[in-house]
KEKE-3310 file (N, C-alpha, C; in steps of 0.2 Angstrom, whole numbers, plus 5000, padded with zeros to 4 digits):
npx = (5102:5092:5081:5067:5061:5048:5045:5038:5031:5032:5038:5055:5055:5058:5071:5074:5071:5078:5078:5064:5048:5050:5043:5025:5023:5015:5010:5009:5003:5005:4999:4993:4977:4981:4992:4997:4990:4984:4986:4998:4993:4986:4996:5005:4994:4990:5002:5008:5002:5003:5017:5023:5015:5008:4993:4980:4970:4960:4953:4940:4934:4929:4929:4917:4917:4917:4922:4935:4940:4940:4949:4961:4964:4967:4980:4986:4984:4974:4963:4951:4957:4963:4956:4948:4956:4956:4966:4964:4955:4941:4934:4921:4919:4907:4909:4896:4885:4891:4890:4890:4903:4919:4914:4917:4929:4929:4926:4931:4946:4943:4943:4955:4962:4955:4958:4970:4977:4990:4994:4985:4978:4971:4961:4952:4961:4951:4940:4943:4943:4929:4923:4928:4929:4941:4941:4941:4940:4937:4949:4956:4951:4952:4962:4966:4958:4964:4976:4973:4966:4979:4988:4980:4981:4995:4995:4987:4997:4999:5004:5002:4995:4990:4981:4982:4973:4983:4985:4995:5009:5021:5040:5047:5037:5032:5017:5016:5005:4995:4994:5007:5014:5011:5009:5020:5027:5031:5027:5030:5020:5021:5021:5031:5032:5037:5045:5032:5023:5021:5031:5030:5035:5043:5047:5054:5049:5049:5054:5052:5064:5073:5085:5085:5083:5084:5082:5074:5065:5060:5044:5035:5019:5011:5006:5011:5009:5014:5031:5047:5059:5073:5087:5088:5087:5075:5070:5065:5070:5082:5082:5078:5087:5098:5090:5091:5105:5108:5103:5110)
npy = (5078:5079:5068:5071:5064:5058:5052:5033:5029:5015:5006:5001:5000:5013:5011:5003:5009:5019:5029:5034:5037:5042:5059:5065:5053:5037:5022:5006:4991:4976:4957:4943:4938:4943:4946:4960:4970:4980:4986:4991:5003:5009:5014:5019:5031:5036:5035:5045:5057:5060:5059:5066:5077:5076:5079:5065:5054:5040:5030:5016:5002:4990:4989:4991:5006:5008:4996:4997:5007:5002:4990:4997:5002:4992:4989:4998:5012:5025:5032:5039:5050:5056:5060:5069:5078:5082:5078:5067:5060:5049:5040:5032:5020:5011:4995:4989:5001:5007:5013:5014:5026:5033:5047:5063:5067:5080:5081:5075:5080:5093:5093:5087:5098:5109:5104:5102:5092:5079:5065:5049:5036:5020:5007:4995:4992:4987:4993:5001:4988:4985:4994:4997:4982:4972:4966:4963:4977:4985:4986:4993:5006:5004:5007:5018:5028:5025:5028:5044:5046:5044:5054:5065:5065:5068:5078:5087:5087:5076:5059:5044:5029:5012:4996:4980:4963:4947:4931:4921:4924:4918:4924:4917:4914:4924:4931:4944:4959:4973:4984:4983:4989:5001:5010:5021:5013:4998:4988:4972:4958:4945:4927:4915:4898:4890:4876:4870:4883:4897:4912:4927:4939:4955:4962:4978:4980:4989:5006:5022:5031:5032:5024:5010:4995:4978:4967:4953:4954:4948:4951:4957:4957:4966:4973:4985:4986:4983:4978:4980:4969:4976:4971:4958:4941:4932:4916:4907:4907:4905:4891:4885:4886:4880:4865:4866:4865:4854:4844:4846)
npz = (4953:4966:4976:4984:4999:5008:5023:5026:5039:5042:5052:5048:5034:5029:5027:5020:5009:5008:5015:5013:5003:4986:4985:4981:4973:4967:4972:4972:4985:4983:4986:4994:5005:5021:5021:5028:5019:5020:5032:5032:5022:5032:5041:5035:5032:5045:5053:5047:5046:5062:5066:5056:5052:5040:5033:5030:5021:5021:5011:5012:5004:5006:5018:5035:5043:5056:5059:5052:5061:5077:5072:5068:5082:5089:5085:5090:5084:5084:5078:5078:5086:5079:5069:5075:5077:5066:5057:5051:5038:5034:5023:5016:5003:4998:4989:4985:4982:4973:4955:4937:4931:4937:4936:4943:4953:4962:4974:4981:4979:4981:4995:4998:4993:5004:5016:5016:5013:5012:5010:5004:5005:4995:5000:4990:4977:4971:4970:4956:4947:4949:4944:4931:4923:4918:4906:4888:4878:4888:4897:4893:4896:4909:4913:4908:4917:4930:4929:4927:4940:4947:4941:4944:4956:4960:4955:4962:4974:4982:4989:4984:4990:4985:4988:4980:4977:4976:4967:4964:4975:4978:4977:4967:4957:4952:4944:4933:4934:4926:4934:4939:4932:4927:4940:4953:4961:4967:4979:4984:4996:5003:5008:5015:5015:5030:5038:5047:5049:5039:5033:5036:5022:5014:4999:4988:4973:4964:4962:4956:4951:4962:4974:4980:4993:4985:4992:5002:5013:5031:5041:5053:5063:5074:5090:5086:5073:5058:5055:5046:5046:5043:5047:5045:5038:5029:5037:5030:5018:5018:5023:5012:5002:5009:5007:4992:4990:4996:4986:4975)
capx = (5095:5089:5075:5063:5058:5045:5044:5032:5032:5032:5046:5062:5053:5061:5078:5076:5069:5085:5076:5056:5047:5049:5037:5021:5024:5009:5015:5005:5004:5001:5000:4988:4974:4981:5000:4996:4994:4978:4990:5004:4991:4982:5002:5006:4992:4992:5010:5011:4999:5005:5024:5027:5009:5004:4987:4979:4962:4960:4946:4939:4931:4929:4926:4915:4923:4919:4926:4941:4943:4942:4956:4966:4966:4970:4986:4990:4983:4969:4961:4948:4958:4968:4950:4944:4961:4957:4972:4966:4947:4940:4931:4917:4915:4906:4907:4890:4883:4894:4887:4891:4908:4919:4912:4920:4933:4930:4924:4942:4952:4942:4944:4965:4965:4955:4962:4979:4980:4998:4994:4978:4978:4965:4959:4958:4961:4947:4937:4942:4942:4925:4917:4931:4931:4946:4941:4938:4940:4938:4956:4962:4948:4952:4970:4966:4954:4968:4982:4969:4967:4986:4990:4975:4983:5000:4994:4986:5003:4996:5008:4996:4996:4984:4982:4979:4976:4987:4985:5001:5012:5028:5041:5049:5034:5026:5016:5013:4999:4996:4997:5012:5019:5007:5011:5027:5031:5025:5031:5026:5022:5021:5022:5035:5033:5046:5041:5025:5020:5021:5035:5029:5039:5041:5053:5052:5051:5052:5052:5055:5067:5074:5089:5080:5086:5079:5083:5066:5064:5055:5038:5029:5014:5010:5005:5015:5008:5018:5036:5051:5065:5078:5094:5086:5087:5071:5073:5062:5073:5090:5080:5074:5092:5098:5088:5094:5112:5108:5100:5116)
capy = (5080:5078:5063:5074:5058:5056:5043:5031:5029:5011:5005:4998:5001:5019:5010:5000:5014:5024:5036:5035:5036:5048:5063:5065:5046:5032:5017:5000:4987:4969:4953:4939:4940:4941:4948:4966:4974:4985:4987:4995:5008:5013:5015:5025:5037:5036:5040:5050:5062:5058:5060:5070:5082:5075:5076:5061:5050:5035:5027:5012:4999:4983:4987:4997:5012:5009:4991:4999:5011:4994:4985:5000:5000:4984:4988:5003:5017:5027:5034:5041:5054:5060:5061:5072:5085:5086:5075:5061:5059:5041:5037:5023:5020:5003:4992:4988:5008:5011:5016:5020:5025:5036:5052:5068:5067:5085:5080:5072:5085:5100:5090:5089:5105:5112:5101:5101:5082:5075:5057:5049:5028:5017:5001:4993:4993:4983:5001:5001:4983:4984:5000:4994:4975:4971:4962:4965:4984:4989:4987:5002:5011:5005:5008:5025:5028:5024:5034:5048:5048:5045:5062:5071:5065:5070:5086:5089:5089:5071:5055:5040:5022:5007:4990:4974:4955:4944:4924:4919:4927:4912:4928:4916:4913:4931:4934:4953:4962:4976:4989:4984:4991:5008:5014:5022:5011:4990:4983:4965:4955:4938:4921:4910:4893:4888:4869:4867:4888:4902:4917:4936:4946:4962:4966:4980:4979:4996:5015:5025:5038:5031:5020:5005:4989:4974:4962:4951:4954:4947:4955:4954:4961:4964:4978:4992:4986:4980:4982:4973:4967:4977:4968:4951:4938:4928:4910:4901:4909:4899:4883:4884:4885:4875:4862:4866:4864:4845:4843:4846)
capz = (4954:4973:4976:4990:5002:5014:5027:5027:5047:5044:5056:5046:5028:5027:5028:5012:5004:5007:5017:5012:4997:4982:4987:4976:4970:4968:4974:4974:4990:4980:4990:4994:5009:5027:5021:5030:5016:5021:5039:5028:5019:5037:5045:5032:5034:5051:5056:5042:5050:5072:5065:5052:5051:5034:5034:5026:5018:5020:5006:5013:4999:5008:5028:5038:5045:5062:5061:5052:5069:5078:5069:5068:5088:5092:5084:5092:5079:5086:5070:5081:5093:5074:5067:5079:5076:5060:5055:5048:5036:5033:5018:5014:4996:4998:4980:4982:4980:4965:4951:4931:4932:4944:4938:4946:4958:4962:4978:4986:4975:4986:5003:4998:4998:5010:5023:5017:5013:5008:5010:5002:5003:4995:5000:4987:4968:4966:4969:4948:4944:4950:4937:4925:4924:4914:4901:4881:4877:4896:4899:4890:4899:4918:4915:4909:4925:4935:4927:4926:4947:4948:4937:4947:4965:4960:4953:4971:4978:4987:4988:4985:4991:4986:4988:4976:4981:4970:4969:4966:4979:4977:4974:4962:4950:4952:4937:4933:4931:4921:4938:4941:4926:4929:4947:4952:4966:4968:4984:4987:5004:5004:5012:5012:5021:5036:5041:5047:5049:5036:5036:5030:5019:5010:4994:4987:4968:4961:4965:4953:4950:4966:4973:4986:4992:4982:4993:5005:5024:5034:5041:5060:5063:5082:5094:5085:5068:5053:5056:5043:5049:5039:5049:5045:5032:5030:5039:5027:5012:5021:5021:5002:5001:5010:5003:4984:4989:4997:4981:4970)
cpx = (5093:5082:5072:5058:5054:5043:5036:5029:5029:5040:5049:5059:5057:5068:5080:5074:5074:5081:5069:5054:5048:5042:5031:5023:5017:5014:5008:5009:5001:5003:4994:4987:4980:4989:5002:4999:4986:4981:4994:4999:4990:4989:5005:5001:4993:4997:5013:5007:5001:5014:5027:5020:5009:4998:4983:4973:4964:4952:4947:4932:4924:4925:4922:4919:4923:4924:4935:4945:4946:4950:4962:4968:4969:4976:4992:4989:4978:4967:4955:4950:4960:4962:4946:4950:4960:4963:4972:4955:4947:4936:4928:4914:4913:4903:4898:4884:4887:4891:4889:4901:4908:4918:4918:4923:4932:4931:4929:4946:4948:4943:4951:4966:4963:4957:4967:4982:4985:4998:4985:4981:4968:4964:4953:4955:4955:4939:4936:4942:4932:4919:4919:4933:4938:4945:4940:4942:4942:4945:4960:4958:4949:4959:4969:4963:4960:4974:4980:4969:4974:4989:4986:4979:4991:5000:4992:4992:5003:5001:5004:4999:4990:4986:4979:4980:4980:4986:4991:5007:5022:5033:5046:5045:5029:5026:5012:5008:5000:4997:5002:5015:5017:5011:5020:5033:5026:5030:5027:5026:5019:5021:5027:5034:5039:5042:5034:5019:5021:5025:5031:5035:5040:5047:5051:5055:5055:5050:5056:5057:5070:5079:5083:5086:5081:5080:5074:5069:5058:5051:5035:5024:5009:5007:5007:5012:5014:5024:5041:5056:5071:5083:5093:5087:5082:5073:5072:5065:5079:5088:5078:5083:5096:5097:5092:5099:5111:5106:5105:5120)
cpy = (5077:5075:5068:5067:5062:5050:5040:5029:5020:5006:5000:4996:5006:5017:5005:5002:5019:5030:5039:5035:5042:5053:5064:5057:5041:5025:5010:4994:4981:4962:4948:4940:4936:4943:4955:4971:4983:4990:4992:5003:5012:5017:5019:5031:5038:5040:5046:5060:5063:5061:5065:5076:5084:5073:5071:5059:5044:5032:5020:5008:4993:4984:4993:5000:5010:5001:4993:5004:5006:4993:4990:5001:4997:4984:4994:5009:5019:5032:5042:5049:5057:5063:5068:5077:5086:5084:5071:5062:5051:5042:5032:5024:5012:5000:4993:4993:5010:5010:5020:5019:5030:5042:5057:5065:5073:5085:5080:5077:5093:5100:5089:5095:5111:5109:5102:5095:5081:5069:5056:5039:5026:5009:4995:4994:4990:4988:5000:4996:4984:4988:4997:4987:4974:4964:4967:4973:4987:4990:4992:5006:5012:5008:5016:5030:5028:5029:5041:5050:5045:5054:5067:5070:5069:5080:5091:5089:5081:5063:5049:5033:5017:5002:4985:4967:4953:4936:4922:4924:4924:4921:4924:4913:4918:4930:4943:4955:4971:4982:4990:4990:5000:5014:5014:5018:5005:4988:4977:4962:4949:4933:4915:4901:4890:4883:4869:4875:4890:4909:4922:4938:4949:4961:4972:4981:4983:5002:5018:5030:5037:5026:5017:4999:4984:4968:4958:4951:4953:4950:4953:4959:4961:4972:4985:4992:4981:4982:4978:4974:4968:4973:4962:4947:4934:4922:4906:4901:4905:4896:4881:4885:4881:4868:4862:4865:4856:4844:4842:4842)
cpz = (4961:4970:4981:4992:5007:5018:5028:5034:5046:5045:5050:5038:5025:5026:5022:5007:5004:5008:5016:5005:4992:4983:4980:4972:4970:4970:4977:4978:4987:4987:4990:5003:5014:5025:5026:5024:5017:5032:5038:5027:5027:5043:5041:5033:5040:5056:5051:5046:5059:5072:5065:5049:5045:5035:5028:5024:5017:5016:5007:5007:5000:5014:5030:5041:5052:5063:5061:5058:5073:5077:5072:5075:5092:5090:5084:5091:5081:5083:5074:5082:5087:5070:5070:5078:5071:5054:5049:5046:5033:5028:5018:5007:4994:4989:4980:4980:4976:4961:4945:4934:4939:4944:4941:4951:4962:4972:4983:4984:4981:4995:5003:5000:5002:5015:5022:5017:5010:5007:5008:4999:5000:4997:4997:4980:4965:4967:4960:4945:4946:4945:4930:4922:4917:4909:4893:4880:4881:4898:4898:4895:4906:4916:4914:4916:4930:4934:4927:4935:4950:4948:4943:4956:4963:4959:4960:4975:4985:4984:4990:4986:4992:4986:4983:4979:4973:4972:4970:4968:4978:4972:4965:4956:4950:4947:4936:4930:4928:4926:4940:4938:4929:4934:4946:4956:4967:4973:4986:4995:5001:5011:5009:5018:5027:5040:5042:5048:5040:5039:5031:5029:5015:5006:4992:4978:4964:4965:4961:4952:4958:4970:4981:4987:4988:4985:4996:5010:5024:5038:5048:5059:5071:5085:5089:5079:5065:5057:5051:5047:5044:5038:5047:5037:5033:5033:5034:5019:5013:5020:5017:5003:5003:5007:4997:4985:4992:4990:4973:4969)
residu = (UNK:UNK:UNK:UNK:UNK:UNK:UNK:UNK:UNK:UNK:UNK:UNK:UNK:UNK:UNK:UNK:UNK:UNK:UNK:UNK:UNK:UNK:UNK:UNK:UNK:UNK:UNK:UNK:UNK:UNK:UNK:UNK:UNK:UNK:UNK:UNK:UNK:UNK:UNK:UNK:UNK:UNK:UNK:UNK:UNK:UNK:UNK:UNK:UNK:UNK:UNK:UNK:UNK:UNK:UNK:UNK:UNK:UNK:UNK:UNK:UNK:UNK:UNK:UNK:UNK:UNK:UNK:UNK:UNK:UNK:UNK:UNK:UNK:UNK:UNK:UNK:UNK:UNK:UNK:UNK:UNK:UNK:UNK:UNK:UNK:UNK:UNK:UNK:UNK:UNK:UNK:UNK:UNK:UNK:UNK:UNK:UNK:UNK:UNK:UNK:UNK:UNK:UNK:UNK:UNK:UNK:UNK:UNK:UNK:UNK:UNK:UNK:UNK:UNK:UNK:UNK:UNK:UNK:UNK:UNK:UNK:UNK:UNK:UNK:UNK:UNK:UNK:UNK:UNK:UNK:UNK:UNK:UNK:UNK:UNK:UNK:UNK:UNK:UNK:UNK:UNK:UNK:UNK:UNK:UNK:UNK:UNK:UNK:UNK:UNK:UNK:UNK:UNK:UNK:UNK:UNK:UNK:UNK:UNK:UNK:UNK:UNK:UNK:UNK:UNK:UNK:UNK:UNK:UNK:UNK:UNK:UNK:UNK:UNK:UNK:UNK:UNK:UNK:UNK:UNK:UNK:UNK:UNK:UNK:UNK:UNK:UNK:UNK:UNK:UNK:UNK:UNK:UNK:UNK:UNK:UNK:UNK:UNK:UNK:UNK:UNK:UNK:UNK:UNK:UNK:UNK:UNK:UNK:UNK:UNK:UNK:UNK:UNK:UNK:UNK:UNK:UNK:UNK:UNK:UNK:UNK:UNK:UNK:UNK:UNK:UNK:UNK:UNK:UNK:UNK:UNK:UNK:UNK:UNK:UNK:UNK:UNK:UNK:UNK:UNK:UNK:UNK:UNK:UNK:UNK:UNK:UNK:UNK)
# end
């Protein structure tokens, strides 16, 4: 069976995914604040639409739009000039005008496909923590909410990507959440200490229906945006090791 990939136009991501992601896939961005992982979602739609003429939605939760133009500027991504072709539509669904649950979707599902949108990121999951608090009873009901505009993105022929924060990031005492399990694809970014700073890095946990690498690369985030360092071995990974063999 042929996997049908699309690249996520985030530099040296496509080369641990063996080629991009599984087409029509959801795939969860978890990590704690300041990993890039709201950088990831906007360079995914971004280059998805500049690259490869996937037009895309970006659903902002957290930030005002025009700040999110902003940000996206400063790192190279001119939201605006893709906005104005008709490439690329911004969303502001601010928490604090939500209201009841999420209702109709009808609204995104007729702007898919009269624009012809492939790509649809959200920022962030806490969109559905936020209607559906995850406690008592509720938890059957968010996870169905979320499985429910999973099925509906896919059905749209739209390849979705959101983000989640996470407290404990340490890849070696993740504890998992119950979206892990859900979505079709969990890549983590992290931080790992190296002497007196912090290193970024990306694994990628699952993708399913799909061969990947599972190793950790390290992560800059500069001018161009994110980028991993496929050819690379974390530094701060060597000196956790290091250490543990003086230790033995």
């Amino acid at each position: 069976m042929i996997v049908e990939k699309i690249k996520t136009g985030i530099e040296g991501l496509d080369k641990i995914l063996r080629g991009g992601l599984r087409k029509n896939s959801s795939i969860l961005i978890t990590g704690a604040p300041g990993t890039g992982k709201t950088i990831m979602t906007l360079q995914f739609i971004y280059y998805g639409a500049k690259k490869y003429n996937e037009n895309g939605i970006f659903i902002a939760t957290e930030e005002a739009l025009d700040d999110l133009r902003g940000f996206a500027k400063n790192l190279g991504m001119d939201l605006e000039d893709m906005e104005k072709k008709g490439k690329i539509f911004l969303i502001e669904k601010p928490l604090a005008m939500l209201r009841g649950g999420l209702g109709s979707i009808r609204g995104l599902l007729d702007l898919i496909k009269k624009k012809n949108i492939k790509r649809v990121a959200l920022d962030s999951m806490i969109f559905f923590e936020y209607l559906y608090p995850k406690i008592n009873h509720n938890i059957l009901e968010y996870r169905r909410q979320v499985l429910m505009f999973m099925h509906k993105m896919k059905q749209a022929g739209v390849t979705f990507m959101t983000v989640s924060e996470r407290k404990v990031t340490d890849l070696d005492r993740l504890e998992y959440d119950m979206n892990d399990f859900v979505f079709e694809g969990f890549i983590i970014l992290s931080r790992i200490r190296k002497g007196s700073y912090f290193e970024r890095v990306i694994t990628v946990a699952k993708v399913r229906g799909q061969d990947h690498s599972l190793d950790v690369y390290p992560v800059t985030i500069d001018k161009g945006g994110l980028r991993v360092l496929e050819d690379q071995v974390p530094f701060s990974l060597v000196e956790q090791e290091q250490r543990k063999m003086q230790f033995k």
